[in-house]
N, C-alpha and C positions, 0 to 999 in steps of 0.2 A: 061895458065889459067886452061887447064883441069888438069894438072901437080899439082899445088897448091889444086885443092879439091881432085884428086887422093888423095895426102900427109897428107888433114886433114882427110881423112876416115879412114886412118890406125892408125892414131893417136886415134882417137875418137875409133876404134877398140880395139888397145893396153892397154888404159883408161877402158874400160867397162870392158874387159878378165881379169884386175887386182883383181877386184873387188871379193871378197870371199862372195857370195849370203848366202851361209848357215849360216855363223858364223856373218855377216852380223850385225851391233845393231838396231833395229826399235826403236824410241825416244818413250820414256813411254808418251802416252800423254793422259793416265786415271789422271781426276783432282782429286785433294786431300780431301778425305772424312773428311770436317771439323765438320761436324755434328757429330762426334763419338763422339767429347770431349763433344757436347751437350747431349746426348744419356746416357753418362756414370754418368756425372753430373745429371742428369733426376734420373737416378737408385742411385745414394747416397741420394738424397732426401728423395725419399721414402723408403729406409731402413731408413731412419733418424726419418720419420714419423710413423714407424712401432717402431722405437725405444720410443720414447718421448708417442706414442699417444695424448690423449686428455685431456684436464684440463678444468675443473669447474673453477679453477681460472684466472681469466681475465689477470690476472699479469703476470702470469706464460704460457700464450697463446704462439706459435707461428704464425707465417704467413709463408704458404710453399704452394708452387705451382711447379707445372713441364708439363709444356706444351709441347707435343709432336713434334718436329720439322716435318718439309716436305721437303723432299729430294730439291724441287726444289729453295731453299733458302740457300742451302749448299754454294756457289760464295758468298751471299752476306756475309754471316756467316767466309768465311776466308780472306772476306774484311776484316770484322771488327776488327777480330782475329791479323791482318797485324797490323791494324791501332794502335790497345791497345800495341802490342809489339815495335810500335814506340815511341806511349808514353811512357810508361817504359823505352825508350832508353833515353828520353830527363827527367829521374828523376821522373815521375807520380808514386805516391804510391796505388791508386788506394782505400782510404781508407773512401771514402764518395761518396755520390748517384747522382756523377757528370752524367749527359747526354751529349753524345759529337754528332755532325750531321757528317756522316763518310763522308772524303774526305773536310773537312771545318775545318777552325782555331777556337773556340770558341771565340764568343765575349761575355764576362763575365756580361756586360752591360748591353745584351738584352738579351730577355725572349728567349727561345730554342724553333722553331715550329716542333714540331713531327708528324702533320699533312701532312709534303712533305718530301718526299725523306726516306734514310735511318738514323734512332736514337738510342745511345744506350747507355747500364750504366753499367759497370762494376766494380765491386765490391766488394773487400773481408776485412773486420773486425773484429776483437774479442777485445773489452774492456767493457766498460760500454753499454752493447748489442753488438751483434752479427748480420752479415748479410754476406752474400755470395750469389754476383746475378748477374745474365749475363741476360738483355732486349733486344732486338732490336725491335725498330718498325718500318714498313714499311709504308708511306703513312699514318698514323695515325692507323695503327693495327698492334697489337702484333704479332710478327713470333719468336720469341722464349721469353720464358718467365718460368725462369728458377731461384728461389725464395725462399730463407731461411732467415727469417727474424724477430728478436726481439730487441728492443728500449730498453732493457735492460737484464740485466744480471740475474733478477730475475730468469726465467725461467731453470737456471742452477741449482739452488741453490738447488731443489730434487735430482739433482744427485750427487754434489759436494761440500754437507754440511751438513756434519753432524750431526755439530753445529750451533743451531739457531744465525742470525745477531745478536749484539748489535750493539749501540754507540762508547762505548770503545775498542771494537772488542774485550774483555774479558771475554766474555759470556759463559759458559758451560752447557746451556739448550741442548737437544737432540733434532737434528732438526726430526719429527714424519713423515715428507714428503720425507724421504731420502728414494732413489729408491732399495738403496742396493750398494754390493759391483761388482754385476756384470753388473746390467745396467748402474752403472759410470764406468766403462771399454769398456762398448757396446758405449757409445756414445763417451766418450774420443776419443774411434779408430777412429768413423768415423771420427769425429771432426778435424782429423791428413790427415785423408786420402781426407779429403775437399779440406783441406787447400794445401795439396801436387799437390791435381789435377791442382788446381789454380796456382800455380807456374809454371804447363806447358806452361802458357799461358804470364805472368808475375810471374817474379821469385823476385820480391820485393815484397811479400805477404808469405814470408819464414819469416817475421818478428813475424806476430801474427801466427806463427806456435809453440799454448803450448801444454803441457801434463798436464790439470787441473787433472788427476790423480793422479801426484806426488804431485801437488799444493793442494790437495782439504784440508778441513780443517774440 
């Protein structure tokens, strides 16, 4: 008996003396700052809104918010991050103001409570209006709320016409609201650089990736 734990000390000796301590790997177990993609998305906004400013006209409005994240939502934020990337794996285009309850199947039937648990909507589009938006609610309050949004296209049309609409889309009126040649450059980029962000998250949103620069009219 004392023979056999003798033989396992030296063993368990031989095992330990193997071991290279210095070179050693410690497992990384700092968790993954997913709030950056919210952080950066935050600061294209408001360059965005520094671009565009403000309009008298109602038509030509946007809706832009950027709500500051809090560190301490960062877990649930790379839930979500997880979940959208699964959708996208199962064909999700991402291309309307669906709300999903994270960790739950949608049932399309019944109304979505945002009131419990985690909710969220993510977002990106460009045709007849424009929107790009990452929600999440907790418990029925906003923890990240992150919002560029117009119900239509009009609101372009200072940048990217400069030629007034018609009917027949034959019109050579000069549109008098056109921003110029550099602020439709200014926003194009970000417009590019939105959309690109978006793709890290879901790369089926490389779709409404245009260059209304080349397009404008």
């Amino acid at each position: 008996m004392w023979f056999d734990i003798l033989k396992d000390s030296k063993q368990v000796s031989r095992t330990m003396g193997s071991i290279d301590w210095e070179n050693e790997e410690i497992p990384d177990t700092q968790e993954e700052d997913c709030l950056q993609w919210v952080k950066d998305f935050n600061g294209l906004i408001e360059q965005f809104k520094k671009t565009v400013g403000s309009s008298d006209n109602a038509e030509h409005a946007w809706y832009l918010t950027s709500l500051s994240p809090s560190q301490e939502h960062n877990e649930i934020v790379c839930k979500v991050f997880s979940e959208i990337k699964e959708l996208g794996s199962k064909g999700w285009d991402f291309n309307e103001d669906n709300w999903h309850k994270l960790g739950e199947e949608r049932d399309w039937n019944a109304r979505l409570d945002t009131s419990k648990g985690v909710s969220f909507c993510f977002m990106y589009y460009d045709g007849d209006g424009y929107q790009a938006i990452l929600e999440i609610v907790k418990d029925g309050k906003p923890i990240i709320d992150s919002v560029i949004n117009s119900h239509s296209s009009d609101p372009f049309d200072d940048y990217f016409r400069t030629i007034m609409r018609s009917y027949d889309g034959k019109g050579t009126e000069p549109n008098p609201d056109y921003k110029g040649d550099k602020k439709s450059k200014e926003i194009n980029k970000l417009i590019i650089q939105i959309n690109e962000h978006f793709q890290k998250i879901a790369p089926s949103v490389k779709f409404y990736r245009y260059d209304r620069w080349k397009d404008r009219k």
